[in-house]
C-alpha positions as CSV (number, residue, x, y, z in Angstrom):
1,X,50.4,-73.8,-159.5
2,X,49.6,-75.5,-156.0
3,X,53.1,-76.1,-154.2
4,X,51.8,-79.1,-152.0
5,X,54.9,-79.2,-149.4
6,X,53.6,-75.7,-148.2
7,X,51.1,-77.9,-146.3
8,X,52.5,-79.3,-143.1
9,X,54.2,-81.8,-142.2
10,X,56.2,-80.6,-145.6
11,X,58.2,-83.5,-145.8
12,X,55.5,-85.8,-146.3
13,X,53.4,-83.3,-148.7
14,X,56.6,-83.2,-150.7
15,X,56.5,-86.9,-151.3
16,X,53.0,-87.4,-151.7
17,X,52.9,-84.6,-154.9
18,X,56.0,-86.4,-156.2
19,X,54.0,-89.4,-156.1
20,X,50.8,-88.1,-157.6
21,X,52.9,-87.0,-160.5
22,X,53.7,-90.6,-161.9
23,X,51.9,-93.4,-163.0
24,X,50.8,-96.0,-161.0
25,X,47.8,-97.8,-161.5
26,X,47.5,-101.5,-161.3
27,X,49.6,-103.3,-163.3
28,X,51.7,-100.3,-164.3
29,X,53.8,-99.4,-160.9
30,X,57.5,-99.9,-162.1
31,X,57.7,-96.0,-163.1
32,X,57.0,-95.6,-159.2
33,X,59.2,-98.7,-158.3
34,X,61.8,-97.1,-160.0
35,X,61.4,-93.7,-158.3
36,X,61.2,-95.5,-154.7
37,X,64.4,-97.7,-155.9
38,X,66.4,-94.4,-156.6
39,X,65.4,-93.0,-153.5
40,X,66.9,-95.9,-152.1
41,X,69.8,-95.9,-153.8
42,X,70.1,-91.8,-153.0
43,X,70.1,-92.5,-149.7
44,X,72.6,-95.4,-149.7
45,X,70.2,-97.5,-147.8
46,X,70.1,-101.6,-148.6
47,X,67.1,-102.5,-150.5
48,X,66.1,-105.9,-152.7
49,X,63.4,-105.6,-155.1
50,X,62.1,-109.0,-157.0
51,X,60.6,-109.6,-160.4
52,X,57.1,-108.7,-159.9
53,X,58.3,-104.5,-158.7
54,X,58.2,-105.1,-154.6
55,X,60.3,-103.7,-152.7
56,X,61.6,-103.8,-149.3
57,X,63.8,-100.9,-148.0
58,X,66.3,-101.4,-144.8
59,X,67.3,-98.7,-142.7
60,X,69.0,-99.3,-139.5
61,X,67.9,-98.0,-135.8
62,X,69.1,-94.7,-134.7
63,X,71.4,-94.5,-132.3
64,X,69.6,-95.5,-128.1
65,X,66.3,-96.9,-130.2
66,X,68.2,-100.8,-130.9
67,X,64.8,-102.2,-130.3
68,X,62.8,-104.6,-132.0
69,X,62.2,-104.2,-136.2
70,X,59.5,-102.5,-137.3
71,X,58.1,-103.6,-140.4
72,X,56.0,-100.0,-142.4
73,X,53.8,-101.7,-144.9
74,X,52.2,-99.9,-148.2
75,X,50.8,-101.3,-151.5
76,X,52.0,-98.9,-154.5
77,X,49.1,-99.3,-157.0
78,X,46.6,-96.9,-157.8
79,X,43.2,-98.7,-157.6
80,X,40.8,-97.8,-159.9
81,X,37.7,-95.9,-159.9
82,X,34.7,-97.9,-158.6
83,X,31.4,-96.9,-159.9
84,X,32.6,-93.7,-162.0
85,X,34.0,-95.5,-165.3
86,X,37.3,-94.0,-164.1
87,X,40.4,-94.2,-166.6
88,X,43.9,-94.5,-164.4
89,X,46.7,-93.0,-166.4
90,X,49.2,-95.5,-167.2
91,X,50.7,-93.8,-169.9
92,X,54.3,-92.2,-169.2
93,X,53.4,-88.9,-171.5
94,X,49.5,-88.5,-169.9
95,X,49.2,-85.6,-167.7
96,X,48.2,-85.8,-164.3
97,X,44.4,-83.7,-163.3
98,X,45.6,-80.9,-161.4
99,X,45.4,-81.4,-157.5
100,X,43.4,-78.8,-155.8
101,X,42.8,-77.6,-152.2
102,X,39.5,-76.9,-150.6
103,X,39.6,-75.6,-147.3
104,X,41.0,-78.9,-145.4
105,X,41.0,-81.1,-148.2
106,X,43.1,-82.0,-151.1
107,X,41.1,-83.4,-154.2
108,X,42.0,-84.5,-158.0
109,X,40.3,-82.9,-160.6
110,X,38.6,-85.6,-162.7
111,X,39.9,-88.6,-161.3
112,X,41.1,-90.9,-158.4
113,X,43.5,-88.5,-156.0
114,X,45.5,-91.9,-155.2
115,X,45.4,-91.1,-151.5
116,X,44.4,-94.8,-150.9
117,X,48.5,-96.1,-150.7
118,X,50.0,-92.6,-152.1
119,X,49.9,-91.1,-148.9
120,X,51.0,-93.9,-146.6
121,X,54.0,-94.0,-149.2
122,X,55.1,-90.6,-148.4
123,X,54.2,-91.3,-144.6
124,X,56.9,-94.1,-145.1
125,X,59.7,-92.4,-147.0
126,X,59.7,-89.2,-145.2
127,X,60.6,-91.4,-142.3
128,X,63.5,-92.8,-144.5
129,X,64.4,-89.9,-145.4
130,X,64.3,-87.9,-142.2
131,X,68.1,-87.3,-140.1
132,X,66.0,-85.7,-136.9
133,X,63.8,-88.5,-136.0
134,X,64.4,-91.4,-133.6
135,X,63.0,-94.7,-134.8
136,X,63.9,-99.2,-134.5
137,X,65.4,-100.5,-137.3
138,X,62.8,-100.0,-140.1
139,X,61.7,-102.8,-142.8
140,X,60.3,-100.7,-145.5
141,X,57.8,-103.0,-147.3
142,X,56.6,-101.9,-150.5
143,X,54.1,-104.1,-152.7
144,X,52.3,-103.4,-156.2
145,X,48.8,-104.7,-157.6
146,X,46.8,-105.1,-154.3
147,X,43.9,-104.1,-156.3
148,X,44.3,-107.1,-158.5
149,X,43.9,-109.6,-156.1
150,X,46.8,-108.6,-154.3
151,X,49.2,-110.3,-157.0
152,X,52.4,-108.3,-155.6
153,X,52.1,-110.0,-151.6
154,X,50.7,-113.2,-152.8
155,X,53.9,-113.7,-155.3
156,X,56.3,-111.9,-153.1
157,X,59.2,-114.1,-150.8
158,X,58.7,-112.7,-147.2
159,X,61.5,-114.6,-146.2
160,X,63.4,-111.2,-146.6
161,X,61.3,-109.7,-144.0
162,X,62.7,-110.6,-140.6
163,X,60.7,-107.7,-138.1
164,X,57.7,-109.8,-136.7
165,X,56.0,-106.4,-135.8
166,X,54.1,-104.2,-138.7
167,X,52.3,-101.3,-139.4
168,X,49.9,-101.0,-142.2
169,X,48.7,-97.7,-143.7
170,X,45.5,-98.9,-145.4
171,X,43.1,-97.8,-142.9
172,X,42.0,-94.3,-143.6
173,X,40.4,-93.3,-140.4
174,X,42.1,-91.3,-138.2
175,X,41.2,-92.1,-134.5
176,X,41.1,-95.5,-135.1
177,X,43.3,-98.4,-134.8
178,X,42.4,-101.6,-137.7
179,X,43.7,-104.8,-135.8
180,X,42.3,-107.6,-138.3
181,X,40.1,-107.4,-141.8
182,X,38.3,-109.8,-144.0
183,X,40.0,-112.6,-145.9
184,X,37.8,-113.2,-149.4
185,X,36.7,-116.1,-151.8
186,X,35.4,-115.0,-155.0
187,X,33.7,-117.6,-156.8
188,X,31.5,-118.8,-160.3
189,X,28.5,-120.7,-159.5
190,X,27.4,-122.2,-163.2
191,X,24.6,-123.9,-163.9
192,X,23.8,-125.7,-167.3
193,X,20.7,-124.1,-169.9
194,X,19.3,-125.6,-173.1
195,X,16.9,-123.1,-175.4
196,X,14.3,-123.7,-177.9
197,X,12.6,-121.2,-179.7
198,X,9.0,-119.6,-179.4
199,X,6.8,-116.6,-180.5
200,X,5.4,-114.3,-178.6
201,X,6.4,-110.8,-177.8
202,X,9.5,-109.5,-176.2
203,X,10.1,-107.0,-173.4
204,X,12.9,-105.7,-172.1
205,X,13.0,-105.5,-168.1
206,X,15.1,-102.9,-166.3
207,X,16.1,-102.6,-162.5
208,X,18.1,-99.2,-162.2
209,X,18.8,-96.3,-160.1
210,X,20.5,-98.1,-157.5
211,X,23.4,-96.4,-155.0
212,X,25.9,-99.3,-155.2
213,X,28.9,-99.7,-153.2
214,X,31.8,-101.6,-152.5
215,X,30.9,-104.7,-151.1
216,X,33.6,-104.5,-148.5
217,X,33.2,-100.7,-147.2
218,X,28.9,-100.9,-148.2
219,X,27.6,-104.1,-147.5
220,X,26.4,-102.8,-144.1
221,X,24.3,-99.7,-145.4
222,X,21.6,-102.6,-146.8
223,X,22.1,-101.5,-150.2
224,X,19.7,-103.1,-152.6
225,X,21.5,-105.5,-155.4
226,X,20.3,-105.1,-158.5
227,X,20.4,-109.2,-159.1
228,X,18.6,-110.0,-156.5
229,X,16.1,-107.9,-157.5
230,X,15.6,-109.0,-160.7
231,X,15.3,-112.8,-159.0
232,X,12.5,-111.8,-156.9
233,X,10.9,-109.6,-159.5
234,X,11.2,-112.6,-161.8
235,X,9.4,-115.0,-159.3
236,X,6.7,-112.5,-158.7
237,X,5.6,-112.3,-162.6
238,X,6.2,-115.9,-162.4
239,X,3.5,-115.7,-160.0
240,X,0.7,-114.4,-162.3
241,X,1.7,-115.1,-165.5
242,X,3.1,-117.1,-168.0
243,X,7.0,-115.8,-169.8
244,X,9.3,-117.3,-171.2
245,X,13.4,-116.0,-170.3
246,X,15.5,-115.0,-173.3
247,X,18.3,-112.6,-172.0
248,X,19.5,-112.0,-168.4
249,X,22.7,-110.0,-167.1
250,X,23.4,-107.7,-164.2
251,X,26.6,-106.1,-162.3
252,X,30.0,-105.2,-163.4
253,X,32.6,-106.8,-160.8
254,X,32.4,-109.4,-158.3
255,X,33.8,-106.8,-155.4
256,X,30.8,-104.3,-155.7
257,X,27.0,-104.1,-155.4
258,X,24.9,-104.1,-159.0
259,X,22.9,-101.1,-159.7
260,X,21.4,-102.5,-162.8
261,X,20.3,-105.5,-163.9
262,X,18.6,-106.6,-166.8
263,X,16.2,-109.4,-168.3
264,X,14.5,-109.9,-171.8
265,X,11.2,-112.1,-171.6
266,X,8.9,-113.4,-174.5
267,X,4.9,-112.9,-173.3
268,X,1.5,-113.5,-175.2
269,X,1.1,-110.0,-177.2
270,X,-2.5,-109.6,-174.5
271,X,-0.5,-110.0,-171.5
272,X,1.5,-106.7,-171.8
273,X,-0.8,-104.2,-169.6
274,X,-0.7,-107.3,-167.1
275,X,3.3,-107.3,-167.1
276,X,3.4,-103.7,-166.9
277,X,1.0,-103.6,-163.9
278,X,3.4,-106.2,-161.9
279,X,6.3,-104.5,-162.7
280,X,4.5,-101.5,-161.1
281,X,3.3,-103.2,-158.4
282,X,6.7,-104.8,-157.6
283,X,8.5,-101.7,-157.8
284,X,6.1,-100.1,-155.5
285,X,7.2,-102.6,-153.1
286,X,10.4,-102.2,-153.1
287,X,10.6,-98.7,-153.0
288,X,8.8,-99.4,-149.3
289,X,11.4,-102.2,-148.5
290,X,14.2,-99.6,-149.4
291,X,12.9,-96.1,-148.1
292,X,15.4,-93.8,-147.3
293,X,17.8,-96.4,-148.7
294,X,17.2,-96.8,-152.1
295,X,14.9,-93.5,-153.0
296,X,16.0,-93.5,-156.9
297,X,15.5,-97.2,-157.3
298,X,13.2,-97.7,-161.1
299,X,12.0,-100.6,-162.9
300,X,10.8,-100.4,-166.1
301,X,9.5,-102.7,-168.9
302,X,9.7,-101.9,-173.2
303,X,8.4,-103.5,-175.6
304,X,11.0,-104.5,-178.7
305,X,7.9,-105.7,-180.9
306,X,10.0,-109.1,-181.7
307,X,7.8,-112.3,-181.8
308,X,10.5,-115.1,-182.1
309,X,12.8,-115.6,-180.0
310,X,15.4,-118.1,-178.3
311,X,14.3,-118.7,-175.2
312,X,15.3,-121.0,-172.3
313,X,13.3,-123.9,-171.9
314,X,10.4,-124.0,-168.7
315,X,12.3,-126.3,-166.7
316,X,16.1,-124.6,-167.1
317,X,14.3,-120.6,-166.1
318,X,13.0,-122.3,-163.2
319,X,16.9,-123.2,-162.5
320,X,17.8,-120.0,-162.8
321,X,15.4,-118.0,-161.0
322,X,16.3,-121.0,-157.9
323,X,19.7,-119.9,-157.9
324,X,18.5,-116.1,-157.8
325,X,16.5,-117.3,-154.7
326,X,18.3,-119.4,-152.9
327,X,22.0,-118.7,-152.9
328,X,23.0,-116.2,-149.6
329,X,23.3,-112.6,-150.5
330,X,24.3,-109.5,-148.2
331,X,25.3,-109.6,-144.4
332,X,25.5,-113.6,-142.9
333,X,26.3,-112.6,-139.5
334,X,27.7,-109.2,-137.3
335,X,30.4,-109.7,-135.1
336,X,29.5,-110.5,-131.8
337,X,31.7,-108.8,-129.7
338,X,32.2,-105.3,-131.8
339,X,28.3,-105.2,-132.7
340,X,28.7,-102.8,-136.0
341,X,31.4,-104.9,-137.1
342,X,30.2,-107.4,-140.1
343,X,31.8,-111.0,-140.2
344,X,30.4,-112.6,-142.8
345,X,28.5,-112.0,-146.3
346,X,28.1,-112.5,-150.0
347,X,27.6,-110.5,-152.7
348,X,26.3,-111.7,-156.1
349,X,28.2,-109.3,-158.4
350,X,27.6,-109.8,-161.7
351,X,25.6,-112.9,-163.5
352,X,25.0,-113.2,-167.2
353,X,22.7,-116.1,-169.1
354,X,25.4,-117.7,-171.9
355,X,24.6,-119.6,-175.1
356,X,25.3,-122.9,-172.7
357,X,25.0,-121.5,-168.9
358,X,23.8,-119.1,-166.2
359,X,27.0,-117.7,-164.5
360,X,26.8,-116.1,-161.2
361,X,29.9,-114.6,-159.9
362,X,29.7,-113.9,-156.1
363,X,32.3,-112.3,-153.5
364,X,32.5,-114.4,-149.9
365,X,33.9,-112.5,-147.3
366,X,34.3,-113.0,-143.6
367,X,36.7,-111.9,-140.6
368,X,37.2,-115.8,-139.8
369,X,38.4,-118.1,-142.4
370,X,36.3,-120.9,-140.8
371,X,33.2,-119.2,-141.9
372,X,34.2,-118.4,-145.2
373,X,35.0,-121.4,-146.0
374,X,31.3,-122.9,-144.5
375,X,29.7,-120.5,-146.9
376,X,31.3,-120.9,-149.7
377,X,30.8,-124.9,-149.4
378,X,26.6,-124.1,-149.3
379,X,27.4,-122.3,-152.3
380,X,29.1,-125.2,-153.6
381,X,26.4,-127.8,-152.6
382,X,23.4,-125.6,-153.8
383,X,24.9,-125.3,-157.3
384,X,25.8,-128.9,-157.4
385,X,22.6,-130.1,-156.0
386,X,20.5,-128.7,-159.8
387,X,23.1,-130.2,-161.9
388,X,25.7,-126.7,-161.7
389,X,29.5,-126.3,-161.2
390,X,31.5,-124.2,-158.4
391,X,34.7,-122.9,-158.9
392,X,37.0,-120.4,-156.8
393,X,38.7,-118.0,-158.8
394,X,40.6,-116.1,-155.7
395,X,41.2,-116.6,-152.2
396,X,43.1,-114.5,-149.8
397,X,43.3,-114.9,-145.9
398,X,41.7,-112.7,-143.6
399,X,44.1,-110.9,-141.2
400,X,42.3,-112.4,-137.9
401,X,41.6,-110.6,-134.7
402,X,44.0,-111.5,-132.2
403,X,43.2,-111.2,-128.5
404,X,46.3,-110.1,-127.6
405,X,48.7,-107.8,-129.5
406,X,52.0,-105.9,-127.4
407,X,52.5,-103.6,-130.9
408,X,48.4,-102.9,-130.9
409,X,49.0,-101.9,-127.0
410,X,51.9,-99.9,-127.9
411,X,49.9,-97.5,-130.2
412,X,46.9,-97.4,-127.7
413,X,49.2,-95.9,-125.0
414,X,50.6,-93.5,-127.0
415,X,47.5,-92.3,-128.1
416,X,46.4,-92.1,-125.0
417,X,49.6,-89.6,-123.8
418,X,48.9,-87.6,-126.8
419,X,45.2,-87.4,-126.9
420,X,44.0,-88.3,-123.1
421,X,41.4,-91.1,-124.7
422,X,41.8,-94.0,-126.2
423,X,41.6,-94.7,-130.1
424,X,38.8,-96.9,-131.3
425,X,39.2,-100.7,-131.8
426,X,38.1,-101.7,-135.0
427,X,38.3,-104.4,-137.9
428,X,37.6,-103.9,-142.1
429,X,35.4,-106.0,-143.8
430,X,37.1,-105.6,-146.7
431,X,40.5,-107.0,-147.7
432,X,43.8,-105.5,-146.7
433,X,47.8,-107.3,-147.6
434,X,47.7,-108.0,-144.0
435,X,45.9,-110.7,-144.6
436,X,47.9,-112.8,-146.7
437,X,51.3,-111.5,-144.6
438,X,49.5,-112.9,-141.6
439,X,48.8,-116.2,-143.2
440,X,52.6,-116.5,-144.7
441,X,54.8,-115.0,-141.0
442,X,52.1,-116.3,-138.5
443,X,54.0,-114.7,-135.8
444,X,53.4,-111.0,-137.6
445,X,52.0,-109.1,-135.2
446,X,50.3,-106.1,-136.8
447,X,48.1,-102.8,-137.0
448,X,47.2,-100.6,-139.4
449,X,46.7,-96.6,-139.2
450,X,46.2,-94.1,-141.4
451,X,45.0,-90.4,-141.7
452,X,41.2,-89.8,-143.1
453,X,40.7,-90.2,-146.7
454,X,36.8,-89.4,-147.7
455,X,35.2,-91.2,-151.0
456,X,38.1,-93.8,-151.6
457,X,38.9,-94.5,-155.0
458,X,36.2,-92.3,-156.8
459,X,36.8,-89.4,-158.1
460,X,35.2,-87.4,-155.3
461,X,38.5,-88.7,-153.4
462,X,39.7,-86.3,-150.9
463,X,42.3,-86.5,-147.7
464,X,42.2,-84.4,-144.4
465,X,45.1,-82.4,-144.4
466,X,45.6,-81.6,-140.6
467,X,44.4,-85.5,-140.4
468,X,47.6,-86.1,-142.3
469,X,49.5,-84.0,-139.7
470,X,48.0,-85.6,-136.7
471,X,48.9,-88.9,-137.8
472,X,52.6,-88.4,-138.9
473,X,53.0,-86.7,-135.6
474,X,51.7,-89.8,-134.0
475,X,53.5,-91.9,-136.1
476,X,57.1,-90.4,-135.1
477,X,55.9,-90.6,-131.4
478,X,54.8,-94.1,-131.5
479,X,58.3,-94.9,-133.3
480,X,60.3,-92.9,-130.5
481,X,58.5,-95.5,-128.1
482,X,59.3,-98.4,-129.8
């Protein structure tokens, strides 16, 4: 049986196995609130925990380090997996996949390892834990369900946090110092259909095969979205032929790139071999707009042999394939000072043709909250304009670059006494707490760290071990310089 805190730094390993073995995925974190609480409690340190399962931890400064607070931030769910149908265990009695070691890595067998906020947990209560280590006064800040829209932090009182400087562990490149990430908008852009029914001869349209991604972490590798396809490839048989639109729906959640999308169209029975030969024609075309992107990328057509049909009327498919057309999707803008950096996009996640609608559901993101809110109102105006209805469903702040940060400084001479070269400067275009702890304590001046965790939240998860050591030995060095 694998004995994790034979690893080094121990202390942390110990914590981060303790944590593997109970159930924590979204929604279902008061096993691990309870296990953090009686830590707590074990260590006679002050703590407060409200309704929803946060917790915040107090430990006083250590004796010649009366400094400023310092506010160690970590969200306790488990997300789960994207893009692998992924079951977290929630049940109490369910059995954890047995953690494994490969060379430098530790991986779960058959599922998520948890890495993403299990190991910044341990990083945190080793360090309230540990007798031998000099440190500020520490403001242990513990929050559940970040991956469901970041409920825990958005419901939580922060008025109990009084340390205006904080350290995140949600970044999980080591090397690298995260000083801002994207705030999101996720919307519904719904535009009104009427049917009436016709004969003819139904196929079934199929874009598959494509890689995916999060639409946070991907959305610069140009990934193709499955939605967007199916508009254009809609458009071009438009083109050349006559159809009529019976079925449409593609993607699976608003925070990740479609790989499949599909459509159902009614055609005269002696325009099949001409379908089939622009659905060849179009694929072949995108194949070249995607090469060495999207090299598994298929569209397909069947024939169902139905002849009548509900179908949507001429004038409402037109409104549909506009919407496909001519709402934003993908990177808006790069950042213009850190070039790789992306600031603004959209992704079109899922949409699905109703009995009385065509619903697209569409994740906004940018690194300025000015922006987002620009793009979301062309959204809004381009739905509105054919007749259609906007709504936001969630919005979170982004956690915005600031020009000047002493805490940020702090960590960049450090690493520069342990290392002899800077760390890199980054931001996340996906979303991170900070963002909404920013918006609520202005004043929060913040950073977030982390070791390297490869493949998050799939279950090809894996963490660096002796990135895990580097960082915790960082970490007590930066906290002995506070």
């Amino acid at each position: 049986m694998l004995n994790l805190t034979e690893l080094k730094p121990a202390r942390v390993f110990k914590f981060f196995e303790e944590i593997c073995g109970i159930p924590h995925g979204t929604g279902h974190t008061d096993a691990l609130s309870d296990y953090i609480e009686e830590l707590a409690k074990k260590l006679s340190l002050r703590y407060l925990r409200d309704n929803f399962g946060n917790l915040v931890i107090y430990k006083d400064a250590c004796l010649g380090n009366e400094g400023e607070t310092i506010v160690l931030q970590e969200h306790l769910d488990m997300a789960a997996g994207r893009d692998t149908g992924l079951i977290i265990r929630q049940d109490e009695k369910e059995k954890r996949s047995e953690l494994s070691v490969i060379d430098d890595y530790i991986y779960a067998r058959g599922t998520v390892l948890g890495a993403d906020g299990g190991i910044g947990i341990a990083y945190i209560l080793a360090l309230l834990e540990a007798q031998d280590i000099s440190h500020p006064p520490i403001e242990a800040l513990f929050t559940v369900d970040a991956d469901a829209g970041m409920k825990g932090v958005r419901e939580m009182d922060l008025s109990v946090i009084k340390g205006r400087r904080m350290i995140n562990f949600g970044h999980f490149n080591e090397g690298e110092i995260l000083m801002g990430c994207a705030g999101e908008r996720r919307i519904s852009c719904e535009v009104p259909v009427r049917y009436e029914s016709e004969f003819g001869t139904l196929y079934d349209i199929v874009i598959c095969g494509l890689n995916g991604g999060h639409s946070g972490l991907e959305i610069d590798m140009y990934r193709g979205n499955a939605n967007m396809m199916m508009g254009r490839l809609l458009h071009y048989i438009d083109l050349y032929m006559d159809y009529s639109l019976a079925y449409l729906k593609g993607g699976k959640s608003y925070n990740h790139i479609p790989r499949e999308a599909k459509a159902s169209i009614l055609i005269k029975t002696e325009d099949a071999d001409k379908l089939e030969t622009l659905i060849d024609r179009f694929n072949e075309e995108l194949l070249k707009e995607y090469r060495f992107i999207e090299d598994n990328l298929t569209i397909y057509c069947e024939n169902k042999d139905e002849l009548v049909e509900n179908v949507l009327t001429e004038k409402t498919k037109q409104r549909v394939i506009f919407m496909l057309l001519a709402l934003p999707d993908g990177i808006v803008k790069m950042n213009p000072e850190y070039k790789d950096i992306v600031q603004t996009s959209s992704n079109a996640g899922m949409m699905s043709l109703e009995r009385n609608s065509f619903v697209m559901h569409i994740s906004i993101r940018s690194l300025l909250s000015s922006e987002k809110h620009a793009l979301c109102d062309k959204f809004k105006f381009l739905t509105e304009t054919i007749g259609g209805k906007f709504h936001v469903t969630v919005n979170y702040h982004a956690w915005e670059y600031q020009e000047r940060s002493a805490l940020r400084e702090s960590l960049i001479y450090v690493y520069f006494r342990m290392y002899n070269e800077n760390p890199k400067l980054t931001m996340l275009h996906s979303g991170l707490e900070c963002g909404i702890i920013s918006d609520k304590i202005r004043d929060m001046d913040i950073v977030s760290i982390g070791p390297t965790i490869e493949n998050v939240n799939t279950d090809k998860e894996r963490l660096c071990i002796s990135s895990v050591e580097r960082t915790w030995d960082f970490l007590v060095r930066l906290l002995e310089a506070l």
